[in-house]
N, C-alpha and C positions, 0 to 999 in steps of 0.2 A: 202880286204886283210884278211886273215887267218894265226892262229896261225901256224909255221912248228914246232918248236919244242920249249920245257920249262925244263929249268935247274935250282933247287931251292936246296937250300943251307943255309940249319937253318931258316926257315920263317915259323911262326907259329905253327905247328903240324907234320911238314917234317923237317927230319933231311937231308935229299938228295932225289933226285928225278931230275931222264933223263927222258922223254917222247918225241916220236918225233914223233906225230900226222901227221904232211904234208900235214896240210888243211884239213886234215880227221876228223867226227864227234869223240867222245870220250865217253865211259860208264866207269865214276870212280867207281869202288865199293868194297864192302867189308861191318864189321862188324860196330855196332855205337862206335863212339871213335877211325875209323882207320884211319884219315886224311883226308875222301873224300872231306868235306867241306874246309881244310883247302889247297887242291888240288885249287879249287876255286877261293880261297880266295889269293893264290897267284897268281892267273892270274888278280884278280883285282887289288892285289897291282900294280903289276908292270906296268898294264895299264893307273889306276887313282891313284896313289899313298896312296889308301883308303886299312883299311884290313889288314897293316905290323906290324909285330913284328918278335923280334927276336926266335928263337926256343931254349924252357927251358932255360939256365946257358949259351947259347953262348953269345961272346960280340960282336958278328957282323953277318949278315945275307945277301944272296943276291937273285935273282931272273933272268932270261935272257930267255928273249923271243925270239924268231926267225918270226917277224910277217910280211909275205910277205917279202922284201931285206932290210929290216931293223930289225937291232940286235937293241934287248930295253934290260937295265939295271938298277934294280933298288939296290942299298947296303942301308942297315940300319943299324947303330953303325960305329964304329971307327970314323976315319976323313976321309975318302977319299967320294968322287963326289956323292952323292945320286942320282942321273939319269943321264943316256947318253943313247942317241938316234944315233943308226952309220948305214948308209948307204953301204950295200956293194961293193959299186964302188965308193960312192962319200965322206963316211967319216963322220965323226961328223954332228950332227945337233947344229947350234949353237945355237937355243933356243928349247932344247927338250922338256920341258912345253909345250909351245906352239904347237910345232910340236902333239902329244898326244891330247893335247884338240880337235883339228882340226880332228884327226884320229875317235877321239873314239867320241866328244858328251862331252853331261853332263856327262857320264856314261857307263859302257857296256850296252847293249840292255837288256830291261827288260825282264825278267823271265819270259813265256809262261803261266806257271801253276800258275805265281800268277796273271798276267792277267785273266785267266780263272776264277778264283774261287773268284774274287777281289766284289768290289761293282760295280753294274752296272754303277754308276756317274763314279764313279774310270776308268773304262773301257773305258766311253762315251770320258774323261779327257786326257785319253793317246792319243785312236785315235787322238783326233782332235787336240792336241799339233802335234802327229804325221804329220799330215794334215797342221798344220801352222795356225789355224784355234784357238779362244780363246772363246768358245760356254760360260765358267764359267763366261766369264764378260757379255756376254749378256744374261744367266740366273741371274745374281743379278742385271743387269739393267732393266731385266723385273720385278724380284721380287719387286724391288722398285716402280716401274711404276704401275704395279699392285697394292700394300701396298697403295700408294699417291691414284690411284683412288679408293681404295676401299674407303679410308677414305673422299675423296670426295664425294662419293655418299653418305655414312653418315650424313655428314653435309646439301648435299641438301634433306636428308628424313626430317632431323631436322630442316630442314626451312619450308617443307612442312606442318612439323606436327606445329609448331608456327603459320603459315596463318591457317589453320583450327582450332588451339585453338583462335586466334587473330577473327573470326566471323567478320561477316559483318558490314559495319558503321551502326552505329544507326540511325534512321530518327531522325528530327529535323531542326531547324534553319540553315543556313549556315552562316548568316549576325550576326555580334555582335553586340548589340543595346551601344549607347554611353552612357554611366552611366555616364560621366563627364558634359556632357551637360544637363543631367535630373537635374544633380548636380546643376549645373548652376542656374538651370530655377528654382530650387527648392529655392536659395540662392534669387533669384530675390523675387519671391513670399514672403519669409519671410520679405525682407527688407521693399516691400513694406506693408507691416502689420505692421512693428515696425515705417514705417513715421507716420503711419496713426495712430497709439496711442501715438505718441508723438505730431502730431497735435490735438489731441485731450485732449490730458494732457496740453496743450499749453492754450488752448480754455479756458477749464476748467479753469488754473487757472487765465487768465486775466480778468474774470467773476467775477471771487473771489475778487480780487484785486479793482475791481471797485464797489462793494457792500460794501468791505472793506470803502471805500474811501469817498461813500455815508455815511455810520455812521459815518466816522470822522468829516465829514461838518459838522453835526447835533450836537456832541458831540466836538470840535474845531474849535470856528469860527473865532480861529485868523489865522488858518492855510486853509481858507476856498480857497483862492488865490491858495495856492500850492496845495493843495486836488484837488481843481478842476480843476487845469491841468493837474494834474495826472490822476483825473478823466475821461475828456478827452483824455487824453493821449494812458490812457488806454483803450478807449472808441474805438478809431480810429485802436488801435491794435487786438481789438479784432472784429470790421467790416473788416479790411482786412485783418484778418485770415480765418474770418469765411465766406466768399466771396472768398475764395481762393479754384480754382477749384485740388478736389484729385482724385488720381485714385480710382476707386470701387473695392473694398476688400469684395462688402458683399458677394463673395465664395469664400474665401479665406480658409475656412476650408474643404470645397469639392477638392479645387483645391494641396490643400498641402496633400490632403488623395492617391489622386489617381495619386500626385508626386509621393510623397512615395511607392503605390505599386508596378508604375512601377521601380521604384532601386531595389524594394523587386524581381520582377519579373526578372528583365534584371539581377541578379547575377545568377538566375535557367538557363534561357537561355545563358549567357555565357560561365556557366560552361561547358553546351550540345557542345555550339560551340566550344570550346576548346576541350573537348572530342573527339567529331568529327575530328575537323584536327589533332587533335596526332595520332586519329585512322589512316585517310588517311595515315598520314607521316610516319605511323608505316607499313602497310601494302604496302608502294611505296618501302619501305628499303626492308621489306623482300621480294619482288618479283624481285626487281634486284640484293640484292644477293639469291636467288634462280636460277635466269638466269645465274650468274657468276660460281656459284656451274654446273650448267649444261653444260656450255661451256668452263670449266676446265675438267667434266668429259669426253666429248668427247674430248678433246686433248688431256688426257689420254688416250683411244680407242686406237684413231693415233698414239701415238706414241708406244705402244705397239703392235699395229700391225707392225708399221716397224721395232719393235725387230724381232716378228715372219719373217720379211721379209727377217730379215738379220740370225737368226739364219739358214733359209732355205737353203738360200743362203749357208752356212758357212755348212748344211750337204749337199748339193751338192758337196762342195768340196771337203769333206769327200769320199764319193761314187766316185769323179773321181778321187781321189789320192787312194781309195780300193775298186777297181770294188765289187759289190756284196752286200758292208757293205755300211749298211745305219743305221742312229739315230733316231728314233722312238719310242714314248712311253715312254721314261726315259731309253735305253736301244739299246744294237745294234739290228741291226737285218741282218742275214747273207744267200741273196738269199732268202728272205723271211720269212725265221724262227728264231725266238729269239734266241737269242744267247745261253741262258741256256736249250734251247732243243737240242742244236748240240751235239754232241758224242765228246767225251775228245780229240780225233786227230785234228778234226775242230777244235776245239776251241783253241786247241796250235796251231793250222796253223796258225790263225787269229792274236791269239798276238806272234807270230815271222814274219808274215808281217807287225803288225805295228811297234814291237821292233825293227825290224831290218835297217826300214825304211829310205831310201839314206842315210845311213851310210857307211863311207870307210872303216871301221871294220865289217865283215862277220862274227859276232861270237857272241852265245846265250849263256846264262849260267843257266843251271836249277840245283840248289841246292839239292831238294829234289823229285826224279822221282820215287820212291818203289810205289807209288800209282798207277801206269800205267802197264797195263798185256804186257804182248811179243805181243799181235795183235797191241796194240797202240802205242808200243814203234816202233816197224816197220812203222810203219807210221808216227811218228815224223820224225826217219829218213829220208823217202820217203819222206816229204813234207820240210826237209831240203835240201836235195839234190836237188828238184825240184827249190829251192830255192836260191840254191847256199849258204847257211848258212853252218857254221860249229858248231856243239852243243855240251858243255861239260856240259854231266851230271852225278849226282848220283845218287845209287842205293845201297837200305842194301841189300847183300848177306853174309848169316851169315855162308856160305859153305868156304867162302873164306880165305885163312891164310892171313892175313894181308891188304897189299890194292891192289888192282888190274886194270888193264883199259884194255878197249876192242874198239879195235880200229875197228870203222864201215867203214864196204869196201863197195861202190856203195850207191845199195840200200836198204843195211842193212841189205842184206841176209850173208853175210858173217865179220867174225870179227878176227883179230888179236890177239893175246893177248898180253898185254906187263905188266912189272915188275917194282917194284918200292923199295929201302929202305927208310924207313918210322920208326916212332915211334905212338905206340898209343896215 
């Protein structure tokens, strides 16, 4: 559907204003400061209720579209109805909100010329909304996927670089000698040294004891009875001591030297060995997380490949919802040439096919078009008409008294003119 005709009444920069377009394209123009924009600005009100105010000191304002067989009305101030949507055979709409959102979209169809001149991303963004198509969320789940493996492979350089600072096990022992049992054998060895000086101390002094005992006979011969069963006594303790088979201690000092070095020894070699297996156990951790590191970063790979699979995917659908236009390189490309080489008509042909895209409102609104010569402005037309669009645009002509519309017949070779009361 297309606008037939707009009747505004105090809304923004228009004090009044008839135009009766009839589905026809529209060149608003005039001086800067003569309404063109605000020409505009009331066709967005009335569409999206975006854009309204009242015009200077009035206390109410309205706007009335004629768009296809429905009359749209929007009033601002007083108290009466802020929108009605009426049918010309069938009457009221009883939810005009709704009825509009349905019509128009988020919005009137975006602007050709700021499509053109927009960021490439911005452009890549429309289309593929256009298209149905959400390319922004599978470039931030690539950029993530990407980010995670980058910083995966970081991590496996940094294990790599650890096993080649970590060097190779050191030779040595493998087996740890048992210091507890040298201990042992060492504790035996002493003990038997110390039986063997106290059997000896023992010897000693029952010898004594019994010399003793001979001078007391000699010197007390009334004690000569108890003496010399003492003497005996003692006599018998020290035959069957000294008859008392011991173990042999005469290496006792060889054998406790080269205890001892082995303890001295076995603390050098278990340190090795301990060495040793931390190394192993050091060097087992970082090759299986090195392996881990590796086979995180190919599942990164994969799974960023089936980003690329699906964003493919997702400009294919691109290209079958707009023959010709395809997303490459960060950027359209239109029949094979990027987009910023096309000539300014292409490039508004492009963004009013994807602005305009299965929308039930047939209508573009270019704000500011003084940048476009008469060869491209004929050609916007021509590529409206082919289109079935209708385009209100503006234009500073500073020749013009006040504001003026040129209303395009066909193929833009022929124009209308029409009049409007306005305020600067």
């Amino acid at each position: 559907m297309k606008i037939l005709s707009l009747n505004v009444s105090n809304i923004r920069g228009i004090e009044a204003l008839e135009l009766k377009p009839d589905g026809k394209s529209v060149i608003v123009k005039g001086r800067n400061a003569s309404g063109k924009t605000s020409t505009l600005d009331c066709i967005r009100y009335v569409l999206t209720g975006k854009h309204g105010g009242v015009h200077g000191n009035a206390e109410e304002g309205h706007v009335e579209a004629r768009v296809g067989p429905f009359i749209i009305t929007r009033r601002i101030g007083g108290e009466r109805a802020a929108l009605t949507v009426r049918h010309e055979s069938t009457g009221n709409q009883s939810r005009p909100a709704a009825f509009l959102k349905e019509l128009v979209g988020q919005g009137i169809a975006l602007n050709p010329l700021d499509f053109a001149s927009g960021r490439p991303q911005d452009r890549i963004d429309a289309i593929a909304a256009a298209a149905g198509v959400d390319l922004s969320a599978l470039d931030r789940k690539r950029a993530d996927l990407y980010e995670a493996r980058t910083q995966t492979w970081r991590k496996k350089e940094d294990v790599e670089g650890a096993i080649q600072e970590h060097g190779a096990i050191p030779d040595g022992e493998d087996e740890r000698i048992d210091v507890v049992a040298l201990l042992d054998e060492l504790r035996k060895i002493d003990d038997r040294w110390r039986l063997q000086q106290v059997h000896e101390t023992r010897v000693s002094q029952a010898k004594a004891r019994a010399e003793r005992a001979a001078d007391k006979i000699q010197q007390q011969l009334e004690e000569i009875a108890r003496l010399e069963s003492e003497r005996e006594n003692a006599l018998r303790e020290y035959e069957l001591l000294d008859g008392k088979e011991m173990p042999d201690v005469s290496d006792h000092a060889e054998l406790r030297s080269a205890t001892a070095q082995q303890i001295k020894d076995a603390s050098t070699t278990n340190e090795a060995v301990a060495k040793r297996t931390d190394w192993r156990h050091r060097l087992q951790t970082l090759d299986k997380e090195h392996e881990a590191q590796m086979a995180e970063w190919r599942n990164f790979n994969e799974e960023i490949a089936t980003v690329d699979e699906e964003k493919a995917a997702a400009a294919k659908c691109v290209k079958g919802r707009f023959p010709g236009v395809v997303i490459e390189q960060e950027d359209l490309h239109v029949d094979g040439v990027t987009f910023a080489d096309l000539n300014t008509a292409r490039q508004v042909e492009v963004g009013m096919r994807v602005g305009i895209n299965k929308r039930g409102l047939r209508v573009v609104l270019i704000d500011e078009a003084s940048s476009l010569d008469d060869s491209t402005l004929a050609e916007v037309f021509a590529i409206a008409a082919k289109q079935d669009v209708q385009v209100f645009l503006c234009r500073i002509d500073n020749e013009e008294e006040g504001l003026g519309f040129d209303i395009v017949e066909g193929e833009g070779d022929e124009r209308d003119r029409g009049e409007s009361e306005h305020e600067d």
